[in-house]
N, C-alpha and C positions, 0 to 999 in steps of 0.2 A: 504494500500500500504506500502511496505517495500523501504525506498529509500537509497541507497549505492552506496557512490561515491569512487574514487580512493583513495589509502591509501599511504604515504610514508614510513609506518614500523609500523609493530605488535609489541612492547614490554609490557613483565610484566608477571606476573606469575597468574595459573589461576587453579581452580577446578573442573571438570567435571560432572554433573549430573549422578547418579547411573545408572547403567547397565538395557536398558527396557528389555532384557532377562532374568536377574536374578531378577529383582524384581518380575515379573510376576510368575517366580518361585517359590521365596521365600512366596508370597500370596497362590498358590496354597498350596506347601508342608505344610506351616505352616498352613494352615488347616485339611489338612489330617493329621499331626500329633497331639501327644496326649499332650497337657498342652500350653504352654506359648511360642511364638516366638516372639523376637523382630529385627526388622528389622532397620537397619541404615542406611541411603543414600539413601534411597527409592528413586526413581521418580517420582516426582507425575504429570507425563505425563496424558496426557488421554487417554490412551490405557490403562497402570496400575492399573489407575482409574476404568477404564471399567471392569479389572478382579476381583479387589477389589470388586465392585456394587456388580459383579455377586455371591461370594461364598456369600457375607453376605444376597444375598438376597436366600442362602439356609442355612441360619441357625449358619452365623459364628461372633461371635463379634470382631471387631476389635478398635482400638481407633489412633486417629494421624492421621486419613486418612488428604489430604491436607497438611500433615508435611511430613518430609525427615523423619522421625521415627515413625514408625507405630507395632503397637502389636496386636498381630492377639493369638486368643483362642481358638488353633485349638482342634479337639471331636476327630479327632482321622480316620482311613479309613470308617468306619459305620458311621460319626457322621451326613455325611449332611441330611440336610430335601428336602423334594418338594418341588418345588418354587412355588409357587401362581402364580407368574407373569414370559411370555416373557423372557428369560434372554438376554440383549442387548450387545454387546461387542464393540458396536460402533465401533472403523475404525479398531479394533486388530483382524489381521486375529491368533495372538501366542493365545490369549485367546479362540478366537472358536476353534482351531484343537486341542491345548494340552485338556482344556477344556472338550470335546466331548470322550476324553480318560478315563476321571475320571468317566461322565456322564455314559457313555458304563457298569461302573461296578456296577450303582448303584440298588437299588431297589423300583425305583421312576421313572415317567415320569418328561421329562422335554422339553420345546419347546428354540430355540434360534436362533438369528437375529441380524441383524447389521446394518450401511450405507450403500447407494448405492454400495460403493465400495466393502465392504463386502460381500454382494448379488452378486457380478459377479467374486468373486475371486473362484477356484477350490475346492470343499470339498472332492471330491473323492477319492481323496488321504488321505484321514486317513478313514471315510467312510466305503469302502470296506473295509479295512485289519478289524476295528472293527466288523463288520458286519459276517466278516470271524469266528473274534471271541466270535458269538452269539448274539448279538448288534440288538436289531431292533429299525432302523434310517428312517424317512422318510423324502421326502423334495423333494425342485422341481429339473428338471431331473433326475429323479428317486435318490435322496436323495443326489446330487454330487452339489446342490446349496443351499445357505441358501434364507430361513427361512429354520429350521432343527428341526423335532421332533424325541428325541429319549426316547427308552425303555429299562432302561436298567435290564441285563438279570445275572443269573449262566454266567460266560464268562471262556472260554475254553482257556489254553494256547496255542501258534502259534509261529514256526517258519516264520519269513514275512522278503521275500526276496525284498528291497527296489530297484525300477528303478532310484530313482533321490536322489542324500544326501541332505536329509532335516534334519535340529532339529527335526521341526513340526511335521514330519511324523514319525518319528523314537520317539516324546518325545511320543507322544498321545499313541502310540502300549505300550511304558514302562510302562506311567499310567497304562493304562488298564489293562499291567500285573499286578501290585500291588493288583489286584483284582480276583488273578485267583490261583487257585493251582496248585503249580509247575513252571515251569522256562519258559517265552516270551522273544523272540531274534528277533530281527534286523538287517538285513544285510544292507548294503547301498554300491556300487561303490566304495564311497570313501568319507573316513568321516568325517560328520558334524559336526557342534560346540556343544559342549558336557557340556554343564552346568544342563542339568535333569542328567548326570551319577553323575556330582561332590558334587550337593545338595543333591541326594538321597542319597550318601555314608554317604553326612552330616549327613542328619537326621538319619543315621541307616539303613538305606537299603541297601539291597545283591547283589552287583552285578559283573560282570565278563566279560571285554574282550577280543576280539582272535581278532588282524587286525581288521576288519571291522564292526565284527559283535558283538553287546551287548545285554547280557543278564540278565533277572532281577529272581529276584527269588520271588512269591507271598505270599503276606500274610504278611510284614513286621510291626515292631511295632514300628512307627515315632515317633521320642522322637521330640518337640518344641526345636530351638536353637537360639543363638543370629545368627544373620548374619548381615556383614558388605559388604554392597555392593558396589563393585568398581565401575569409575568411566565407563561408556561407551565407549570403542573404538570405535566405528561407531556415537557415537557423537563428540569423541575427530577429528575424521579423519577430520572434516571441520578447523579445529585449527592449525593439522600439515600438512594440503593442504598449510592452508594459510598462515602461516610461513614459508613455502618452496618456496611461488610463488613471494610474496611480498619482493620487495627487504627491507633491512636495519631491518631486523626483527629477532629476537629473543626470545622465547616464553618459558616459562616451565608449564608446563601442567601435575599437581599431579595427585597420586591415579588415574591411569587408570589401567584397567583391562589386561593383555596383555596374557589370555589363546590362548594355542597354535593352536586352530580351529577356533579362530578368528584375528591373529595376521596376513594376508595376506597383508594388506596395511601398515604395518610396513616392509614388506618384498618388495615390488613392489616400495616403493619409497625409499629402497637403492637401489636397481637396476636402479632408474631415476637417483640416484647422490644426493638424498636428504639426508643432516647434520645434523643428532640427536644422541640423546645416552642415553640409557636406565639407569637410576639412581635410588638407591635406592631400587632394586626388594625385593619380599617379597612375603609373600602367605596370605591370609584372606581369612577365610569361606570357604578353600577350592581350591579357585581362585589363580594363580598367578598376581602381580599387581606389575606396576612400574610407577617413575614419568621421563615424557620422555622431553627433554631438546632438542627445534629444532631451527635451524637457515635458513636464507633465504638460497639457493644455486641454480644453474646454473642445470637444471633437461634434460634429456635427452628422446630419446622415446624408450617405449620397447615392444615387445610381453608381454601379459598377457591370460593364460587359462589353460585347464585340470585342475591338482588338485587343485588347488590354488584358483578355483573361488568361493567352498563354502565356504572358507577362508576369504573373500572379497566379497561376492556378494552386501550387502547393501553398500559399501562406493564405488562401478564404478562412479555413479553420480559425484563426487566430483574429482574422479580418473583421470574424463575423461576433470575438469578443469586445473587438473595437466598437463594433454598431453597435453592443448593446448597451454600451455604455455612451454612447453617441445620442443627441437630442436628435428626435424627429426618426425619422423610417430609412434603412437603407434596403438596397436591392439590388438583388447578383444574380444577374442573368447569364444565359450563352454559357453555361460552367457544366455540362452533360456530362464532362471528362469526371468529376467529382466523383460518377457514379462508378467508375472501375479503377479507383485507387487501393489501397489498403484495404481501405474498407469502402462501402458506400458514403461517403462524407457528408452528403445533404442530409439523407435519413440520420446518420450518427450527430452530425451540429442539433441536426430540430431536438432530437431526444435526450443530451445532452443539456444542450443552453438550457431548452423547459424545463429541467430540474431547479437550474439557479432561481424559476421566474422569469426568466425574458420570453418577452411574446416575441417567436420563432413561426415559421409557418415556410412550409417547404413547397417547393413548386418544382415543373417536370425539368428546368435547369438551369434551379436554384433556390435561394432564401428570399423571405420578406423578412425583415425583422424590426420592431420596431422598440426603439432603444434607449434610455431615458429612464429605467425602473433600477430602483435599487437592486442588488445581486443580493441570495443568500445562498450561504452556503449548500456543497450537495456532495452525495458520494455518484462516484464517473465511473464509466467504464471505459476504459481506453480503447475496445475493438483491438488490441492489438497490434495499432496503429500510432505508431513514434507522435505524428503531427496532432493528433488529436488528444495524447493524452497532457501534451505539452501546454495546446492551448488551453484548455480544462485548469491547467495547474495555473496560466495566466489568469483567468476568470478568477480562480481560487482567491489571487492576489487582492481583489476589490471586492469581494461579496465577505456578506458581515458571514462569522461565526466559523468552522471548520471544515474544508473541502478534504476530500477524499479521492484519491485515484487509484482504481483498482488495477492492477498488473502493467505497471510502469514501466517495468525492466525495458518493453520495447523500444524504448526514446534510447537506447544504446543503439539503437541502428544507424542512426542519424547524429547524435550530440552527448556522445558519452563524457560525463561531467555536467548535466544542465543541472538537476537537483542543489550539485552545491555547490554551481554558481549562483542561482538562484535564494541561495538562504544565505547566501553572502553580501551580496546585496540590498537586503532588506529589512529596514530598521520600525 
């Protein structure tokens, strides 16, 4: 059980745990490439973990696993082996779909599986566009659920016109380019957060482009680089919720990451009226990063949707303790994706928040929520679900009397250390 009681002010200054999309990254490419990469601010979440397991269990040495600094020896695009065994990706749906990209190009079978949750999250979406591109994948409902075996084949390059802006789905078709002669594009609606374009450029890789649509160019020669990984926005977000909500607070919160496909919930909470100011900006490894300096303040309700949600789709949870605590009504639209994360997120926020008291009202994709009532305390369930039990603990932080979070352990997927930073901070 996690127990969090009201707080009268966040102060002090604090660090963020490395970005779990870019380190996932930085494990992947720096095996694909050729020589030495060292990796700085890792995460050593378990999900990163889990991507980690998986290349060394085809053939990659690494050393500092368990450490925020890890060096990986990477062979190079040819260098993985077969795996003997399973590869498990435990609760990381970034690991099976990018993953499954690299797989597609190889010359080796390989079988791969995950948690319950993992087993009922969508594969089909990268899947078919692989499959398009030569790929022979099997798996249950006809290969769009894990466990997943694939074959990987010659893979032919593809124009692949994206229904929904995913990384995931847009990173896994890049991989797979890497593996093809001549140029694989991606279009998407509107687009995603773009850390496989910025690392590949890292390591050396070709690529190009136009609005919506990027293009890689196959066959490239990944040189090993250092990378220094920022801090996580979508971990920081639970930090500048809660220095926004909590009166008498003031918080600065170094080395965050603030690329511009993920910077939505810097965007949405000045439109609530929320006090911060970006200090400090810079660029590392590619990434731009700032340390952001937030104060409590008086937040308001707004519309949140259209392009902006894949901007923000992992920090609504959090978003949505901000509106309750926000005068007037907000609403979050166009967020359907909510519905195959961790958990269902929309169903889990309505029947969560309604414990606190906040009138909550779920709709086919997304919240109403109308914000302005005092919080009391409640006991939560986290679903299992890192983001949700996080936010939960933030609510905790302003409703009177004693919150409770039942099976917390999973926020070690994402931000091992948040409980006490969090009771560290709170006077």
């Amino acid at each position: 059980m996690l127990h969090v009681t009201k707080a009268s002010g966040l102060q002090g200054t604090i660090s963020i745990p490395g970005d779990k999309s870019i380190s996932h990254r930085a494990i992947m490419l720096g095996s694909l490439a050729r020589g030495r990469t060292e990796i700085h601010n890792f995460l050593t979440g378990e999900d990163c973990l889990s991507t980690a397991r998986c290349f060394r269990a085809m053939g990659i040495e690494m050393e500092g696993l368990g450490s925020t600094t890890v060096t990986v020896h990477g062979k190079g695009l040819e260098g993985l082996t077969e795996p003997e065994e399973v590869l498990d990706v435990g609760n990381s749906g970034t690991t099976m779909r990018l993953m499954l990209g690299i797989l597609a190009g190889q010359r080796f079978f390989a079988a791969a599986t995950g948690d319950r949750t993992i087993r009922r999250r969508p594969m089909g979406r990268v899947t078919r566009p692989l499959a398009e591109m030569g790929a022979k994948i099997w798996g249950r409902e006809g290969g769009t659920l894990a466990p997943l075996a694939i074959q990987g084949e010659n893979l032919r390059p593809i124009h692949y016109q994206s229904t929904v802006a995913s990384a995931q789905v847009k990173s896994s078709i890049l991989l797979a380019g890497l593996y093809c002669d001549g140029a694989t594009s991606v279009e998407e609606p509107v687009k995603s957060r773009d850390h496989t374009e910025r690392m590949l450029r890292y390591f050396g890789g070709s690529l190009q482009e136009d609005g919506n649509r990027v293009t890689v160019t196959g066959r490239p020669d990944l040189q090993g680089r250092k990378v220094t990984v920022p801090g996580d926005i979508s971990s920081a977000a639970f930090f500048l919720v809660a220095a926004s909500i909590v009166p008498n607070s003031e918080l600065l919160v170094q080395n965050v990451g603030i690329n511009p496909t993920r910077d939505g919930i810097l965007e949405v909470l000045e439109d609530m009226g929320a006090g911060f100011e970006l200090l400090n900006q810079r660029e590392e490894s590619g990434e731009p990063v700032a340390d952001i300096l937030v104060r409590s303040s008086s937040l308001k309700g707004v519309t949140i949707g259209g392009d902006i949600i894949p901007r923000l789709i992992d920090e609504i949870p959090v978003l949505a303790v901000a509106a309750a605590m926000a005068e007037g009504e907000t609403v979050i639209k166009d967020a359907q994706e909510l519905k195959v994360k961790e958990t269902n997120r929309i169903v889990a926020v309505v029947n969560e928040l309604s414990k606190f008291g906040v009138q909550v009202e779920e709709r086919p994709d997304g919240l109403r929520i109308l914000g302005g009532t005092p919080l009391k305390g409640a006991r939560c369930q986290s679903y299992h679900d890192h983001r949700m039990a996080m936010s939960m603990a933030v609510a905790g932080l302003v409703a009177e009397g004693e919150t409770v979070i039942e099976n917390p352990e999973c926020i070690n997927i994402s931000f091992p250390g948040f409980t006490e930073l969090l009771k560290g901070l709170t006077r």
